[in-house]
C-alpha positions, 0 to 999 in steps of 0.5 A: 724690742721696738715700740712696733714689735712691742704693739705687735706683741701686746696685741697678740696676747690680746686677740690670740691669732696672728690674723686677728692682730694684723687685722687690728693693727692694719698690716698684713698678716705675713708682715706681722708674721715676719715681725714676730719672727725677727723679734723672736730671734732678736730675743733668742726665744719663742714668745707664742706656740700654734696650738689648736689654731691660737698662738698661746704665749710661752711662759717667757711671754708672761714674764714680760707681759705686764712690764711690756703693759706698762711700758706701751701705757707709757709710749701711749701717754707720750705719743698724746703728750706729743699730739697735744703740744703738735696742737698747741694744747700743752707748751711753755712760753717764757715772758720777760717784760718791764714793770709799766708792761706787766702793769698794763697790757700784759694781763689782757693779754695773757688772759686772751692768750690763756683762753684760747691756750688754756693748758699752755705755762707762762713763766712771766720774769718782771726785769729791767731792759737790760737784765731782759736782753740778757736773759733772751741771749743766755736763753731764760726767756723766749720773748722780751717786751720792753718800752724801749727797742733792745740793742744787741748783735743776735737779738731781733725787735720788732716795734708794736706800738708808739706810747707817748708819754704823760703826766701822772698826778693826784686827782685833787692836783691844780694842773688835774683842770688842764686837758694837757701839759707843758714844761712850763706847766710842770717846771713849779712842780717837783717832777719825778722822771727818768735820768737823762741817760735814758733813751728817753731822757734826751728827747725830755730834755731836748722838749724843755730845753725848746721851752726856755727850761732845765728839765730838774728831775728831782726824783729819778725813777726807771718806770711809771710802777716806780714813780706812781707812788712817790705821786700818790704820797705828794712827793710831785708829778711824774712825767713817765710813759703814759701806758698804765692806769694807777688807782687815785691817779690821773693822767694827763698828756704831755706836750710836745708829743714825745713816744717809746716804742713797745717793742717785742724782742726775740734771740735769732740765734735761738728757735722762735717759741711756736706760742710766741707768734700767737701770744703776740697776736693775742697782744696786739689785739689789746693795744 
């Protein structure tokens, strides 16, 4: 019994006639008539007698009655299950994003994201570059947002914006006065810093190698989220990306003008997220 043979059947028993349920399910009634007839035969037994103008069903058609209830609510619930998602109402969209992401544009974001999607999961994975890359190749996340592009054969980055770097310091810090900062400026100070075998690191150590200095990174550190409190516990200044705010902390830009690239990265050898196109649009709103 077929999902239509099964609609067939139920309204049948509903409306008592074969005229009034083609009439329901807006097919002719000789085309109800030869579908009742194939399934009859499929099942090798009559499911309705013509008595008295009606077709009265067969105590075999009780039998199957409630089970052919519950399996059509089931088919019902299933076919609006499948409008929602078709609609964009239900989903699942899976985020791989570093700490300075997650701490900064990414709320806003997502609440635009939710407000317009509020029936929509979101499975957010806070993960270094390189564990996000590798998650978007085995197919753990959908979608990868990363200060830095990612490189790999199958993977697809598309740069959203630059995100210059700057200096977090304490609010009562003597360098706080300054509009911006320089190597020179930092070089008294402990700085707290990525290794020069970040991709960021060569151009940091290119800036101070201009200005006559060694960049002497004192406490080496994957992200703003790491360095903001060994800043706030006076361990020094921290010279990071400039794209979260951190409590008791200020920012300052850095000059020479140095940028990451946020960038959004997506497997090509997997389907696309249909969420992923609107999630994105939701976030470059915010940038």
């Amino acid at each position: 019994m077929n999902a239509r043979q099964l609609e067939l059947f139920r309204t049948i028993l509903r409306d008592g006639t074969l005229t009034a349920a083609a009439a329901s399910l807006n097919i002719s009634q000789p085309a109800a008539s030869k579908q009742l007839q194939h399934l009859e035969d499929q099942l090798g037994y009559k499911l309705f007698e013509r008595i008295a103008g009606r077709l009265v069903p067969t105590p075999e058609a009780h039998l199957l009655a409630d089970d052919a209830n519950r399996v059509f609510r089931e088919i019902e619930v299933l076919r609006d299950l499948a409008r929602r998602v078709g609609e964009r109402k239900l989903g699942l969209l899976r985020i791989g994003a570093s700490l300075p992401v997650v701490w900064s544009i990414l709320p806003p974001a997502l609440l635009a994201f939710r407000a317009a999607h509020p029936s929509v999961k979101i499975h957010l994975h806070s993960l270094p570059a390189r564990e996000i890359a590798e998650a978007l190749r085995v197919g753990d996340i959908d979608l990868g947002l990363t200060l830095s592009p990612l490189l790999a054969p199958t993977l697809r980055c598309e740069a959203l914006a630059p995100v210059a770097l700057a200096v977090l310091l304490p609010a009562a810090h003597p360098l706080a006065a300054q509009d911006t900062l320089t190597p020179a400026d930092l070089a008294p100070y402990p700085l707290i810093s990525y290794g020069s075998h970040a991709t960021i690191g060569p151009a940091l150590d290119d800036a101070f190698r201009e200005a006559g200095l060694t960049r002497d990174v004192a406490l080496q550190v994957a992200s703003s989220v790491a360095a903001a409190p060994l800043v706030a516990a006076g361990l020094g200044v921290a010279l990071v990306d400039g794209l979260a705010d951190f409590p008791g902390l200020i920012r300052r830009p850095f000059r020479p003008r140095i940028t990451m690239s946020l960038s959004a990265s997506t497997d090509s050898a997997r389907p696309v997220s249909r969420l992923a196109r609107p999630f994105l649009a939701a976030l470059r709103a915010r940038i």
